[in-house]
N, C-alpha and C positions, 0 to 999 in steps of 0.2 A: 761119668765124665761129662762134663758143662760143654756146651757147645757156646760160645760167645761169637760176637760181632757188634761191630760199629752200630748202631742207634740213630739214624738221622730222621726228625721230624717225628720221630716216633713208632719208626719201621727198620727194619733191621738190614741193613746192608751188606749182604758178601763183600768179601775182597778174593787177592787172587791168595798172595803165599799164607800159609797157616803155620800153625806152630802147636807143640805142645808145651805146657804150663808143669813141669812139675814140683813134686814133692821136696823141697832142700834137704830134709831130712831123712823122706826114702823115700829117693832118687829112679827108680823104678813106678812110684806111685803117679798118674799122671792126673793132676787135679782139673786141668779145663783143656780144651783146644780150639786156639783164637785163628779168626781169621781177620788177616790185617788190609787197613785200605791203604790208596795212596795219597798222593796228592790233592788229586779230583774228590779226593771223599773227603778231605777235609774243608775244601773250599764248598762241598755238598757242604756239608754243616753249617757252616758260616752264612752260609747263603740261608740258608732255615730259622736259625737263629736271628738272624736281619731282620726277617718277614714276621715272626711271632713277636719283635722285640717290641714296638709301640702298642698295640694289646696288649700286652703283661704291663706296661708300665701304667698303660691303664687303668690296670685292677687296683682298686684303693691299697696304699698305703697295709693299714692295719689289718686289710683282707691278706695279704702278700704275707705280713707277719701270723695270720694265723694257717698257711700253710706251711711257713716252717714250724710253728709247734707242733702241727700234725705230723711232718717229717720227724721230729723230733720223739715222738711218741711213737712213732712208728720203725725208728732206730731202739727207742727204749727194748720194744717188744720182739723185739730179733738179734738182742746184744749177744747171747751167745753160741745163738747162730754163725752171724757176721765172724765174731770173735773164732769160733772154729775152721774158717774160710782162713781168715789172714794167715793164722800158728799153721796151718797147712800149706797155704802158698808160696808164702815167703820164711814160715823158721822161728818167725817170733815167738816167744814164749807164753803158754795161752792166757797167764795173769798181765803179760802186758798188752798182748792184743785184747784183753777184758778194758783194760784201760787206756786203751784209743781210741777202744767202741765209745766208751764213757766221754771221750771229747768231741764224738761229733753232738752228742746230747747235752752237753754242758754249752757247746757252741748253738745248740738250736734253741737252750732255756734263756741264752742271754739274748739273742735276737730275737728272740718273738715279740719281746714287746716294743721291738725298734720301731715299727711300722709306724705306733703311736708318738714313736719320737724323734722324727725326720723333721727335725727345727729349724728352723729358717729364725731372722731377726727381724722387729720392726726397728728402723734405725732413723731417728731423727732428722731432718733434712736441716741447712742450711737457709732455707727460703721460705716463706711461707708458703700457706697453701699447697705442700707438697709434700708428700712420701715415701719414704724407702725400703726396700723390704729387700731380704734374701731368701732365696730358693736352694735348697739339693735336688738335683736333677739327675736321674740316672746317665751311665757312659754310654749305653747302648747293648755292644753284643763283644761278648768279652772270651778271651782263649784261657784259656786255664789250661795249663801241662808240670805235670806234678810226678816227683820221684816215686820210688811203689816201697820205701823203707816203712813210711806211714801212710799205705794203700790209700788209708780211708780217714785217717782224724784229717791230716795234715790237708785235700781238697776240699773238705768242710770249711776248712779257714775261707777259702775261696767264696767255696759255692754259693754259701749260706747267707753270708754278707751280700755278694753279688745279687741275687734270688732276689730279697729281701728290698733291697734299693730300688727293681726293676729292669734289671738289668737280664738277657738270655746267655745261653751258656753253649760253647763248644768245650768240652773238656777232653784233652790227650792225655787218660792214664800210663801208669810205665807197662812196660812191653812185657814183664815178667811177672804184674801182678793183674792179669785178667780177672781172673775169678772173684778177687775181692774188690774189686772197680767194677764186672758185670752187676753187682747185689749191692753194691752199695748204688749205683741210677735204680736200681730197680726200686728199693725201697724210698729213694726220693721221689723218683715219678707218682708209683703208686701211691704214697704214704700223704705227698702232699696235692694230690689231684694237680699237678702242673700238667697243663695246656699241653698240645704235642708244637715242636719244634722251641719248645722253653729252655731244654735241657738233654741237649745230643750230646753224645759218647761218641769218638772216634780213636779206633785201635789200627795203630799205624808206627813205624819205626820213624828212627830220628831224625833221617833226611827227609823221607818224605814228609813228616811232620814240619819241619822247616820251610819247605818247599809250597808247601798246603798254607802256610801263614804268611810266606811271602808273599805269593800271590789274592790272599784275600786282603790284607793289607792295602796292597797297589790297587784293588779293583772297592776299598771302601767298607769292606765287609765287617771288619772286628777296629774296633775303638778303643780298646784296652788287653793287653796280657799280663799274667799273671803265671809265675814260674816257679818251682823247685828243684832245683836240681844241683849241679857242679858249677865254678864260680867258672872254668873256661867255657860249658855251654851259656851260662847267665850275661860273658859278655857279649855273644852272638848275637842272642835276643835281647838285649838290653839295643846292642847298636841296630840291630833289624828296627827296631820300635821308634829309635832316634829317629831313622831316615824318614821314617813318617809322624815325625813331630808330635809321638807320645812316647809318655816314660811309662816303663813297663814295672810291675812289681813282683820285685827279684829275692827270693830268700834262696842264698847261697852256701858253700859250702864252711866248713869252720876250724879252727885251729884252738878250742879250746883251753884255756889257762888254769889252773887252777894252782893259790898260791897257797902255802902252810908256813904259819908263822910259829914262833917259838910262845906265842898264845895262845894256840889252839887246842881243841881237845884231839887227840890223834889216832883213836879209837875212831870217835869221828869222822874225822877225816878220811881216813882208810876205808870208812865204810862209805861215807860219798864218792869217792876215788871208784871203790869198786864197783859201785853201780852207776855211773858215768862211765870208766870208760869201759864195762863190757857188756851192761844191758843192750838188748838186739843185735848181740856180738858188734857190738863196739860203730854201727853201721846207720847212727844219726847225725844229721849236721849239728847236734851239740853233744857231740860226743868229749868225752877228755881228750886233748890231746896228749896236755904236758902239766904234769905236776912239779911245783917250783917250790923249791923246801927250803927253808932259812938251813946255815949249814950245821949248827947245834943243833938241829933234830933231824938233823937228813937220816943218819944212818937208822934210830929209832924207827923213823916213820917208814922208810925201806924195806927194815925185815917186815915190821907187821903187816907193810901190804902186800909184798912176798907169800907171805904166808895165807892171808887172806885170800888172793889170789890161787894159790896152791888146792886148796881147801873147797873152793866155790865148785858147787855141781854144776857141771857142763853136759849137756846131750840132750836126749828126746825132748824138744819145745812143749809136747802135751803132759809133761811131766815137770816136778818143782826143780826147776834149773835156773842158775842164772845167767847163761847163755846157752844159746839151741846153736845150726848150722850159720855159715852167710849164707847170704837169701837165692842166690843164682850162682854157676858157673864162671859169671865172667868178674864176681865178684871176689871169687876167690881165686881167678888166676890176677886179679890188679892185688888180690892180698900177698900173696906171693910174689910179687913185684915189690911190694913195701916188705916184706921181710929181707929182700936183697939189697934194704937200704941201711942194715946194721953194718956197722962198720969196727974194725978191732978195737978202738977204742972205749966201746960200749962195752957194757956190764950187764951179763940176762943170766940170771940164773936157772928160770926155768925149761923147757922142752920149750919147739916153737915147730909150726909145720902142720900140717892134714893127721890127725889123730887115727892110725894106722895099728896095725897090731905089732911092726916094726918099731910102731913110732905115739905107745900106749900113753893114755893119762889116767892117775891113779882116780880112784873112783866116778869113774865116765858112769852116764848114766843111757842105757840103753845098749843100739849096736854100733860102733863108731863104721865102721866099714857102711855102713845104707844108706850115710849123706854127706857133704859136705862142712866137716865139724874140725875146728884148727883149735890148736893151742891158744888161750891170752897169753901176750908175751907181755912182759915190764922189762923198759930197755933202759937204764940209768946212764947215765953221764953224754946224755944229749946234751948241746950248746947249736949256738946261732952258725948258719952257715954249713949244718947237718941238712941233709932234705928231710929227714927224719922229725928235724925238729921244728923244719920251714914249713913244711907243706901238710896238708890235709892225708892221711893215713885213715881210709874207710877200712875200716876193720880191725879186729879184739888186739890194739894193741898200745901202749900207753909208752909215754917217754917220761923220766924221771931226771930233774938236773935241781941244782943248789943254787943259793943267794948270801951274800953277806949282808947288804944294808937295803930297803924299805924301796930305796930308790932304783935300785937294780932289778927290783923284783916287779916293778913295774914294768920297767925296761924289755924284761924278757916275755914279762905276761905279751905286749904290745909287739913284738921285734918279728914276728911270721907275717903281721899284716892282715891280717884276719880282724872279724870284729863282731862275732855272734854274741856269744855265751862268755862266762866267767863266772870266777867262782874264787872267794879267799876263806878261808879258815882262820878263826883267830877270833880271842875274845876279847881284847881290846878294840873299845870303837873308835878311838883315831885311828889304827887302821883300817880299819872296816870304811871309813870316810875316807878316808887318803887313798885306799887305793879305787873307789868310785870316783873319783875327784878325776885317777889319772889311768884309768881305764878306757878302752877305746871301745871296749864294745858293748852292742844294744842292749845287753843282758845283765845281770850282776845277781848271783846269789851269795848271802854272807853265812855262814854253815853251813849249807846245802850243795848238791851239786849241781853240773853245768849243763843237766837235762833235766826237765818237768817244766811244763807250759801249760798258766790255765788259760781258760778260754775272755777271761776279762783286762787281761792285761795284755799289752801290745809287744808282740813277736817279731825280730828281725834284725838285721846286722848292718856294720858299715865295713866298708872297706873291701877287701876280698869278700863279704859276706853277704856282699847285697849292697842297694845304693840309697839305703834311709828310710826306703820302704816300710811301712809296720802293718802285719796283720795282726788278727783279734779286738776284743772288744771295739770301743767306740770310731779308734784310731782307723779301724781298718775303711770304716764308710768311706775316709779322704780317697781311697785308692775306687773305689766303684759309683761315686758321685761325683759333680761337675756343680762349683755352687754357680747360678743366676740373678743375678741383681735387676731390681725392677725399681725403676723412678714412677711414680703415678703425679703430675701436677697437673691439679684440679683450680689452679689460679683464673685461667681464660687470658694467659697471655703466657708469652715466651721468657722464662725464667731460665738467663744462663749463668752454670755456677762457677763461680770463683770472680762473677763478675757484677753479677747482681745483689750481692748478698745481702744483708743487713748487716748496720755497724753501730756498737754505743762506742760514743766518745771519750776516753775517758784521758785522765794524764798519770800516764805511771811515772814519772817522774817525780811524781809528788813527793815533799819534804814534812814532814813533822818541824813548828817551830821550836 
């Protein structure tokens, strides 16, 4: 069993309450035992981070960039290490924790050569004898608090970028995934020789956590946050961040769309349907919500993914499944809350509930009884005004509803308010362009589903799902740089612009006789 704690400055901080970490899967197994700080230990952090932050920003550029390829080679070299942490902590299936491990390394292969490519412009001046230039300047010392569904890809989005620009780090992993947040600082400190107080870990619950950024905030400490989580925690800290006149970068929760047109292939379909919405038992912000079926192929597309459904190996995450448990306790008593959001008018054909020997699924894989393991439900004949249909549903369960015309189907994709992910099926490319045209959210896959993120393309939602934010690739520098403009006039006297300018005379008026 791991003994973890907080990391500040690069010594390891008791707290007082501890906890244990277990097994999702078997529930008795107990993977780590954290102890958690509070308030003071997170304003410790910030304060660490503060002090080591002008030194790091100092190390060149391209030097900065090649201690993320070291982190990055140093993730390489413990992929299935890491990757056997996560499928034990939290549940996830160990081919898909192989490929989250693979995104903090796809995220260290594209930055590493940022360092060399932190471009500024030279920009023409107005006046003679003078010039202009722009700078990216690092933010400073930045909070980073991140859900524990993607322990370890999804704070790379963060960290990596941040690191990278200059910037230090307090990071609040989630409370349930210790073990795979202790090993993943560990191989960044060590992998990339960062300095101590560059990159502090503080393991702390939600209030105190809030409380810990409050006050570092009010005293000057942290100049940027960086969030993952629920869209009602995202507006807390979205407005915490307001009152001190920065916006925070929020990827929030999701309400997935996925449309089926009477173009599509439906084999297809069914088969991105199924691994959206029940890979990591259904417990990603782009999970499926809602499948929106033109109403000529609804019933077609229904049994098959019924049965697909039916069919799909469920159980032991270290074994070929395609769903394991939800990852904690309280995840599956809010699942159980959203199954009490079915209502008579819905259509489920299948089982629904904690996979019990009462309450068996046919070819379970392993022991249902040792962890936390529920039915995928498929719930048809959801419509607007369902909370089913409205709201974010963490966990293996998918809602199915019909469309008559192009324009409806838009309607519905857009009608929960959300605006992460999406997803249409159809092999016609006026729709495939129609409905990007009138889609709301930051994402859009055309045959694919409404989960897979690489690391070059930019990540993140509107609406309920976030405030415009984008991480990854190049996009994400906006969120951990501040550009700086520099005038240089080398004239020897006072050039003021818009006032001194130079002007040719000319007559636009002019006529051709």
């Amino acid at each position: 069993m791991k003994q973890v704690a907080s990391i500040i400055g690069g010594r390891p901080v008791p707290g007082g309450r501890t906890a244990a970490s277990t097994n999702p899967s078997r529930l008795d197994e107990v993977i780590a035992e954290v102890s958690f700080g509070d308030a003071a230990t997170f304003v410790a952090a910030a304060e660490s981070a503060r002090k080591a932050q002008s030194a790091w920003a100092a190390v060149p550029a391209p030097v900065r960039g090649r201690a993320i390829a070291q982190i990055g080679r140093a993730v390489e070299g413990n992929k299935e290490a890491l990757a056997r942490i996560v499928t034990a902590e939290i549940g996830k299936p160990y081919a898909e924790a192989l490929g989250e491990v693979q995104e903090i390394i796809d995220t260290c292969d594209f930055f590493l050569g940022e360092g060399r490519r932190l471009y500024g412009q030279t920009v023409p001046s107005e006046m003679s004898d003078k010039q202009l230039f722009t700078f990216r300047r690092p933010v400073g010392s930045v909070a980073v608090i991140t859900a524990g569904n993607f322990p370890v890809a999804v704070p790379s989005w963060y960290i990596v970028p941040a690191l990278l620009a200059g910037n230090t780090i307090v990071w609040k992993p989630a409370e349930y995934s210790p073990a795979a947040s202790s090993a993943f600082h560990e191989i960044f400190v060590a992998g990339g020789g960062l300095p101590d107080g560059v990159f502090n870990i503080v393991h702390a619950g939600g209030p105190d956590t809030f409380a810990g950024l409050e006050q570092s905030l009010e005293q000057g400490l942290i100049d940027k946050i960086g969030f993952t989580g629920s869209s009602a925690v995202g507006r807390e800290v979205g407005g915490l961040a307001g009152r001190h006149l920065q916006t925070a970068c929020l990827e929030l929760g999701g309400k997935n769309p996925m449309v089926v047109t009477p173009a599509a292939d439906l084999d297809l379909a069914v088969e991105g349907a199924l691994f959206a919405g029940f890979g990591t038992a259904g417990q990603r912000c782009t999970s499926l919500g809602t499948v929106i079926v033109h109403e000529s192929v609804h019933d077609d597309f229904l049994a098959r993914y019924n049965a697909a459904v039916a069919a799909a190996p469920v159980g032991d995450p270290t074994r070929d499944v395609v769903m394991g448990p939800l990852m904690d306790a309280r995840f599956a008593e809010r699942y159980e809350e959203f199954l009490s959001l079915i209502q008579p008018h819905h259509r489920v054909q299948a089982q629904r509930g904690r996979i019990t020997a009462d309450n068996p699924r046919e070819g379970f894989v392993g022991d249902p009884t040792a962890g936390l393991f529920y039915h995928p439900v498929v719930v048809d004949g959801v419509r607007p005004g369902d909370r089913i249909f409205d709201e974010e549903t963490f966990g293996p369960i998918v809602g199915v509803t019909s469309y008559r015309d192009f324009t409806e189907a838009i309607e519905l994709a857009n009608a929960p308010g959300y605006g992460l992910s999406s997803a249409i099926y159809t092999n016609d490319a006026r729709e495939a362009f129609g409905f990007r045209d009138g889609i709301s959210a930051g994402m859009l896959s055309i045959n694919n589903s409404t989960s897979g993120a690489e690391a070059h393309l930019p990540f993140g939602g509107n609406g309920k799902s976030g405030n415009g934010s984008r991480q990854s690739g190049v996009w994400v520098l906006d969120q951990f740089t501040r550009w700086q403009s520099v005038n240089w006039d080398y004239s020897g006297r006072l050039q003021k612009a818009q006032m001194d300018t130079a002007a040719l005379v000319g007559n636009p008026g002019f006529k051709l006789d």
